[in-house]
N, C-alpha and C positions, 0 to 999 in steps of 0.2 A: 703843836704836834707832840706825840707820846715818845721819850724815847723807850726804842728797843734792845734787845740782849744784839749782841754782835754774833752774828751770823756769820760774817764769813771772819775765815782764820788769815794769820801771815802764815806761810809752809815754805821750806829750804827745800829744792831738788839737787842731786848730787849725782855725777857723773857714775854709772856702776863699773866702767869698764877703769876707770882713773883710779878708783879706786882698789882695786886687784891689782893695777901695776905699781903703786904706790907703796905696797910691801915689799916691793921685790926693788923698790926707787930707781925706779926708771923713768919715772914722771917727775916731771919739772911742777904738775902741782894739779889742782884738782879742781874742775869746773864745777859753780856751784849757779844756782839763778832762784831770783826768790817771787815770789807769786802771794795769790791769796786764791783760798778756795771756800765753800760750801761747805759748811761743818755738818749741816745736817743732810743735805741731799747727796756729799762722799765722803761717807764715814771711814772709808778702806785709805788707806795710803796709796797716794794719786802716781803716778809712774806713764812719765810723756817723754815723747823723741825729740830731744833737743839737739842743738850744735855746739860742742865741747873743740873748744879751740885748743887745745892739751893733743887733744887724739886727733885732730884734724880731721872729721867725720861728725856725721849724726851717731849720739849715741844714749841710748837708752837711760833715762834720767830720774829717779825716784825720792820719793819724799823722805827726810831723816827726822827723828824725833828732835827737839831741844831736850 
């Protein structure tokens, strides 16, 4: 078998609301989760409703650059 170019990516998603309270330090620390995606098929920065155990809630979770 031929190998191929790597297609899909490793991507960090990072809590948006933990992260607004973390200037003001009032969070104890910031939920991160790590994934892989489709480089080609989501080129946009991936942004999913995860659960952020910081905030005790679902909360809206978005990709960070490295």
């Amino acid at each position: 078998m031929a190998k191929g170019k790597n297609v899909r990516v490793r991507i960090i998603l990072e809590c948006t609301s933990c992260v607004r309270k973390s200037v003001n330090k009032k969070s104890i620390g910031i939920s991160r989760y790590i994934t892989q995606k489709n480089h080609y098929n989501t080129s946009s920065l991936l942004e999913l409703r995860k659960f952020c155990r910081y905030c005790n809630k679902h909360t809206t979770h978005r990709e960070i650059k490295k």
